[in-house]
C-alpha positions as CSV (number, residue, x, y, z in Angstrom):
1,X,0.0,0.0,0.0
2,X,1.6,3.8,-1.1
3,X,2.5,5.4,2.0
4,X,0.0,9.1,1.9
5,X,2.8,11.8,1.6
6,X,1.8,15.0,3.1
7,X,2.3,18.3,1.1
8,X,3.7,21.2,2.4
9,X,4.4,24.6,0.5
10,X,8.0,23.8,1.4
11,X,8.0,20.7,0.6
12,X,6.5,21.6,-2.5
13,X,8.8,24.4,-3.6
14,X,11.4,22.1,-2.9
15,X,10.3,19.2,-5.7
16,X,9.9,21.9,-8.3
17,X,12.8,23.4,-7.6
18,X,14.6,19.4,-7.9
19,X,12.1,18.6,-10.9
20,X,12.8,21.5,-13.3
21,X,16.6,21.2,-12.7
22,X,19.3,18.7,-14.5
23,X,22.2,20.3,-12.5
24,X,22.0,17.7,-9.9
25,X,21.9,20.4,-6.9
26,X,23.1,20.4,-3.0
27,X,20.8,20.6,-0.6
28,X,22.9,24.5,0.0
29,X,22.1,25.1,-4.1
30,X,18.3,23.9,-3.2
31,X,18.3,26.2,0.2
32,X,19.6,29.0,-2.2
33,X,16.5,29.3,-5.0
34,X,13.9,28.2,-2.7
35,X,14.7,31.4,-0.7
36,X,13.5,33.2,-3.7
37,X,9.8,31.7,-3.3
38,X,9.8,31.3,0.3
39,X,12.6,34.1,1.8
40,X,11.9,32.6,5.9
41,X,12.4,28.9,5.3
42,X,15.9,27.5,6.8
43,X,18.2,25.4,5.9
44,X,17.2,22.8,8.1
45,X,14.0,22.7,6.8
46,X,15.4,22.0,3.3
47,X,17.6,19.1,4.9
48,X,14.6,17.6,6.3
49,X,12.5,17.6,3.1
50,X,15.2,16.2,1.0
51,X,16.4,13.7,3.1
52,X,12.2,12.6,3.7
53,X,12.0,13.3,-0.4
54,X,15.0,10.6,-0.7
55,X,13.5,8.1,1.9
56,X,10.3,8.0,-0.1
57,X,11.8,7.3,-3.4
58,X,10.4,10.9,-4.8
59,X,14.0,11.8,-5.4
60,X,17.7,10.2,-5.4
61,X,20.9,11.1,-3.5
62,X,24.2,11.1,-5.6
63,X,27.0,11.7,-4.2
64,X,30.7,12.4,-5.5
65,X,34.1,11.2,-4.7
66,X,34.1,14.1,-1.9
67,X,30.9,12.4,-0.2
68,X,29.2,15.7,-1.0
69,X,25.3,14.8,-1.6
70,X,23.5,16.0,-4.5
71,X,19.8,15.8,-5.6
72,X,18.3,14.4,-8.6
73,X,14.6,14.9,-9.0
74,X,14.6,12.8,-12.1
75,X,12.9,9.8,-11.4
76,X,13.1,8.0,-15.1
77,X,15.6,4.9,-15.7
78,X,19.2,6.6,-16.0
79,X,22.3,6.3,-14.6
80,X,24.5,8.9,-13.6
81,X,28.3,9.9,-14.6
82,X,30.5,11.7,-12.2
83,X,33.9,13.4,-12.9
84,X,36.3,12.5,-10.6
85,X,38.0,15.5,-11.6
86,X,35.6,18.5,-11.7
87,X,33.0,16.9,-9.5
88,X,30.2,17.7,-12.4
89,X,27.5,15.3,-12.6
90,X,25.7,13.8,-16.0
91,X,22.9,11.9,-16.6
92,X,22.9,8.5,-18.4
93,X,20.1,7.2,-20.5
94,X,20.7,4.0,-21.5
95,X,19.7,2.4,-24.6
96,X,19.1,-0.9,-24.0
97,X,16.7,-2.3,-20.7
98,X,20.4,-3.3,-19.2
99,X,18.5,-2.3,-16.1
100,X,15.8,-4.5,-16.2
101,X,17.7,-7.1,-16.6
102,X,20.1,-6.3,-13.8
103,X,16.7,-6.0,-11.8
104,X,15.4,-9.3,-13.1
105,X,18.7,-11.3,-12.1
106,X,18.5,-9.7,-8.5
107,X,15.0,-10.5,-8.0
108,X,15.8,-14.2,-9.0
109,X,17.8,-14.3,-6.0
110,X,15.0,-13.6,-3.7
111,X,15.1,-10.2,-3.5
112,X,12.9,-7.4,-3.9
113,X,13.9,-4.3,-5.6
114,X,12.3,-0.9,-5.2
115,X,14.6,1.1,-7.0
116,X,18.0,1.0,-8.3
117,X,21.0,3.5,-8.4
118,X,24.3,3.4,-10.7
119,X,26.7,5.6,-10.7
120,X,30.1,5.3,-13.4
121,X,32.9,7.5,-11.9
122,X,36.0,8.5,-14.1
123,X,36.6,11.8,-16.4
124,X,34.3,13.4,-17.7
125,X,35.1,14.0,-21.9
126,X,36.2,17.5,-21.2
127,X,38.3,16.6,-18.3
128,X,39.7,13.5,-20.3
129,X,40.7,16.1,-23.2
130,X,42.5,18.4,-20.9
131,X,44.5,15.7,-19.3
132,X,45.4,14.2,-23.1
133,X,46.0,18.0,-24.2
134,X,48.5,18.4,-20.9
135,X,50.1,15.1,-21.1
136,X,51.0,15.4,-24.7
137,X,52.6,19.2,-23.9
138,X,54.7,17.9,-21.4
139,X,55.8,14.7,-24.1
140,X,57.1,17.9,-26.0
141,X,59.1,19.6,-23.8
């Protein structure tokens, strides 16, 4: 049975804010533009929705190499990419239903899954070009 999620105009403000954005925010980023709708709420309160947001599966946490949490309110199939260099985060759709079938061999086991969570960490193409770009300079010298 669906667990009957009270709304709040925080909490509210808070799921738009996560819904229209693809930059993958902190809850300090989040605290920051829902101050322009509602200029009294704190910080705190912001911690509290996310964190209750993530717990109900309306949201996912990501986090980088730096354990610094980030928000996605993207809730369709994808993975997610983070630079271990510039800490940016991208979003992964695959193409095939390589999830479903990753789902379908865990659930074989026994297990039920509820949601799942990928995450690929290495550099980013931009990084990657700068470090190739670098590495052949110093070759040179």
């Amino acid at each position: 049975m669906a667990v009957k999620i009270r709304q709040s105009k925080q909490r509210d403000a808070i799921l738009a804010i996560l819904r229209q954005s693809t930059a993958h925010p902190t809850a300090e980023d989040v605290y920051k533009q829902a101050r322009e709708e509602l200029p009294d709420i704190s910080l705190g309160t912001v911690y509290r929705n996310l964190n209750f947001l993530a717990d109900h599966n309306l949201i996912r946490r990501v986090k980088t190499k730096d354990n610094t949490v980030h928000f996605d309110g993207n809730m369709t199939p994808h993975y997610h990419f983070v630079c271990e260099n510039c800490g940016q985060i991208y979003d992964i759709f695959p193409t095939t239903d390589a999830t479903a079938k990753l789902i379908s061999e865990v659930e074989m086991t026994g297990h039920k899954v509820h949601y799942s969570s990928i995450n690929f960490v290495g550099l980013c193409a931009e990084c990657a070009n700068t470090l190739e770009v670098q590495e052949h300079e110093l070759k040179e010298h």
